[in-house]
N, C-alpha and C positions, 0 to 999 in steps of 0.2 A: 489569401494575403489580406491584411487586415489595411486600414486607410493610413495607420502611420510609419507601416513599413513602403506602401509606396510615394508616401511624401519623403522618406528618408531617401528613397534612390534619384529623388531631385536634386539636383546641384545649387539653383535657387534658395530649397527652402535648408539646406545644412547651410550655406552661405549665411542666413538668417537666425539660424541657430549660433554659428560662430559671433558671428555680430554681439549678440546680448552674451557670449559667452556660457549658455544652456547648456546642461550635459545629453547628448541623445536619450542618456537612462532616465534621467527627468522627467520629459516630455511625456504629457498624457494629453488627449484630445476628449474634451466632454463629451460625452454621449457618441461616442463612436458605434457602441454596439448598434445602438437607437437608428444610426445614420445607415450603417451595412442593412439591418431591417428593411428600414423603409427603402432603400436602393431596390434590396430581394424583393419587395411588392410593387416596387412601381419605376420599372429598371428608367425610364423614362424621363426622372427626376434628374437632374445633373447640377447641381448645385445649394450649399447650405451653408448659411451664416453661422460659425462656429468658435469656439473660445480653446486656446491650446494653451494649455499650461505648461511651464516650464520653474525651473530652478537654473538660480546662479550664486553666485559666492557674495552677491548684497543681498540676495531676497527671492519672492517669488517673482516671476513674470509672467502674466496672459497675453495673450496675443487675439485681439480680434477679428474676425475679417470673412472672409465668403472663403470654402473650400468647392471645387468645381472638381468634378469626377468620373470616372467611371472604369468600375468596377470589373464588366466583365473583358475591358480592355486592358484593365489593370493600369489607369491612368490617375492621376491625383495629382491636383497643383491648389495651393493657397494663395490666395492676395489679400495679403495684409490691410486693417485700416485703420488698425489704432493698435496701443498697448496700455497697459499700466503694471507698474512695478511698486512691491511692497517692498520696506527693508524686512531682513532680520530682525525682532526683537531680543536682547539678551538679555 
């Protein structure tokens, strides 16, 4: 299970997603692979400052913020600390 199918079975962070109005399909989390890696090396590790991209019907949106984990619990929760949103260019 990869980190943003268990942020999807949080009610929290879809709640967050409706908010800005993001499609799930959108959603990509930078360097996720990068993140599962270093978990697999150093299960130990339980948290990382991350940028989640999305789309909506103005523009892009990121989201910044610390994701807090673990993997072989299968746990995942985001806290948000900021954003910023592009428009569409046409």
């Amino acid at each position: 299970m990869n980190v943003k199918e268990l942020l999807l079975n949080g009610n929290s962070f879809l709640t967050l997603l409706k908010q800005y109005a993001v499609d799930i399909a959108d959603v990509k989390i930078k360097d996720e692979e990068l993140i599962v890696d270093q978990f697999l090396q150093h299960p130990q590790v339980s948290k990382e400052s991350i940028c989640i991209e999305g789309k909506n019907k103005d523009g892009n949106i990121n989201f910044f913020g610390t994701l807090h984990y673990n993997l072989l619990n299968k746990l995942a929760v985001f806290e948000v600390q900021g954003f910023e949103q592009t428009a569409v260019v046409n």
